[in-house]
C-alpha positions as CSV (number, residue, x, y, z in Angstrom):
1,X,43.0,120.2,265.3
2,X,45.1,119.7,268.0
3,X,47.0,117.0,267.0
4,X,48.0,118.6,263.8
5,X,49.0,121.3,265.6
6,X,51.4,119.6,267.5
7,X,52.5,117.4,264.4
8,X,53.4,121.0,263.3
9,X,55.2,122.3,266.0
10,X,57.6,118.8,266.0
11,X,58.3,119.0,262.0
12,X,59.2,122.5,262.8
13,X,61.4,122.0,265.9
14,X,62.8,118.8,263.4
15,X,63.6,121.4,260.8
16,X,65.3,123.9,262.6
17,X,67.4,121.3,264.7
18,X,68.4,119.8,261.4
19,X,68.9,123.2,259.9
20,X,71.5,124.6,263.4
21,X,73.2,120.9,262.6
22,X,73.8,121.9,258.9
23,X,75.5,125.4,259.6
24,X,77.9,124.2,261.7
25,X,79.5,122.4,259.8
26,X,82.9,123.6,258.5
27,X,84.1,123.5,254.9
28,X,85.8,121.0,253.3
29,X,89.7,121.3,253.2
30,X,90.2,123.0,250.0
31,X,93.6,121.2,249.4
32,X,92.3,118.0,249.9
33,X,90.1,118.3,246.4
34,X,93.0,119.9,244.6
35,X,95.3,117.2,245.9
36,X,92.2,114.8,244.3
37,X,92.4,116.7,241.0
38,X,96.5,116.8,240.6
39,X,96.0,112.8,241.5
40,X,93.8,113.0,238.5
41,X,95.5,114.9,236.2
42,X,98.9,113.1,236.8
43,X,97.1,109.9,236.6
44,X,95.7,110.9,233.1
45,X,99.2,112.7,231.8
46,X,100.3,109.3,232.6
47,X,98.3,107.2,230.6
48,X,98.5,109.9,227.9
49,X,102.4,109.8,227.6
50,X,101.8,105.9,228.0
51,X,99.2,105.7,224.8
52,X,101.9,107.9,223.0
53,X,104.7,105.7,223.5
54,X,102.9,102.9,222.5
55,X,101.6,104.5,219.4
56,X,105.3,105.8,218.7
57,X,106.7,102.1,219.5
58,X,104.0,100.5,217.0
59,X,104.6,103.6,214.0
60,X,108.4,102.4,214.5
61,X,107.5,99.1,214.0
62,X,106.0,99.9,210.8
63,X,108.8,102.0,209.9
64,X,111.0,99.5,210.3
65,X,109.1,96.5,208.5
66,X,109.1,99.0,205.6
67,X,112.5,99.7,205.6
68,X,113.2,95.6,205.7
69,X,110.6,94.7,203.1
70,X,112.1,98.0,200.6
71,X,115.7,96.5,201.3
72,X,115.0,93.1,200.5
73,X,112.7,93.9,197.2
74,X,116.1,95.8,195.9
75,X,117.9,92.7,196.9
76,X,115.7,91.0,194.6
77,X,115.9,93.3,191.6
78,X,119.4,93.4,191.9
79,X,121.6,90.9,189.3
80,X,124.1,90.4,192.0
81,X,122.2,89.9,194.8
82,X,119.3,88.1,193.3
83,X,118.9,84.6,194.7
84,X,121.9,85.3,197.6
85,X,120.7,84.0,201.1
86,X,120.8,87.8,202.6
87,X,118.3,88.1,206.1
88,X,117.5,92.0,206.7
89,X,116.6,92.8,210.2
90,X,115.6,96.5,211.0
91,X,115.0,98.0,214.5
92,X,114.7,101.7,215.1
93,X,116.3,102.2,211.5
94,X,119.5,100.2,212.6
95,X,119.2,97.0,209.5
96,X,121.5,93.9,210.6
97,X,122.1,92.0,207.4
98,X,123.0,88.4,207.8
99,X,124.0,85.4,205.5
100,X,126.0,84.0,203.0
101,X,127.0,86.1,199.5
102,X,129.8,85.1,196.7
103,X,132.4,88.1,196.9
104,X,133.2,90.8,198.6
105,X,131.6,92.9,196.1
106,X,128.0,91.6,196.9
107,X,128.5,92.5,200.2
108,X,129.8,96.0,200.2
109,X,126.8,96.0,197.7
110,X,124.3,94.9,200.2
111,X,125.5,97.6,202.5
112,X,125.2,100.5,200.1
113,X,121.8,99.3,199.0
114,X,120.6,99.4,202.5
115,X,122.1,102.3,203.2
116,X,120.9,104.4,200.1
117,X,117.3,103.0,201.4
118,X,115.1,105.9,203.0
119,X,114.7,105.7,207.3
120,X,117.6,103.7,207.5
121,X,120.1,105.0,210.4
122,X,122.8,102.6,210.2
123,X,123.7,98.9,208.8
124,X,125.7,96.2,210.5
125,X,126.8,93.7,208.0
126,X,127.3,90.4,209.3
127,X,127.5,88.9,205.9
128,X,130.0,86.4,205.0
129,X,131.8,85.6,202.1
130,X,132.1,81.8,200.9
């Protein structure tokens, strides 16, 4: 009985040292967490605005394969144009058009097709007549 008395009396002398070593500890620097969490946050906006600029980099893409793909298939409906070596490049709705036509007249014709075309900003006609 003794001895489980004094096993007693050392896990409660163990307890309340442990216990005084706890309570004097001071708080955490409250900045230091919110600095953590701005970190965070800016890190996140970040990537956020990232993912969105990619996503608006990849829908302009698209865009502007549509727009080159609409341009050509009314190149190819057209009497005129039909079977003239015309390349349509589009980026960010600006279409460069390229190559070799007959006249005059199938050029200025190339231009107002592609600028009558939906999404399209501005055309730069490099075209040259033979």
């Amino acid at each position: 009985m003794k001895n489980l008395s004094s096993i007693a009396a050392i896990a409660f002398a163990s307890s309340l040292a442990l216990l005084a070593t706890g309570c004097d500890r001071q708080p955490a620097d409250p900045t230091v967490g919110d600095e953590a969490a701005t970190e965070s946050q800016s890190a996140t906006g970040d990537m956020g605005d990232t993912l969105e600029r990619e996503a608006d980099q990849a829908g302009q893409a698209i865009d502007d394969a549509s727009i080159t793909t609409t341009i050509k298939g009314k190149y190819l409906v057209d009497d005129t144009l039909k079977g003239m070596d015309i390349s349509v490049d589009t980026v960010q709705g600006v279409v460069t058009l390229t190559g070799q036509v007959q006249s005059d007249t199938a050029k200025e014709l190339a231009t107002q097709i592609a600028q009558n075309t939906e999404g399209v900003m501005r055309v730069d006609n490099q075209i040259t007549v033979q």
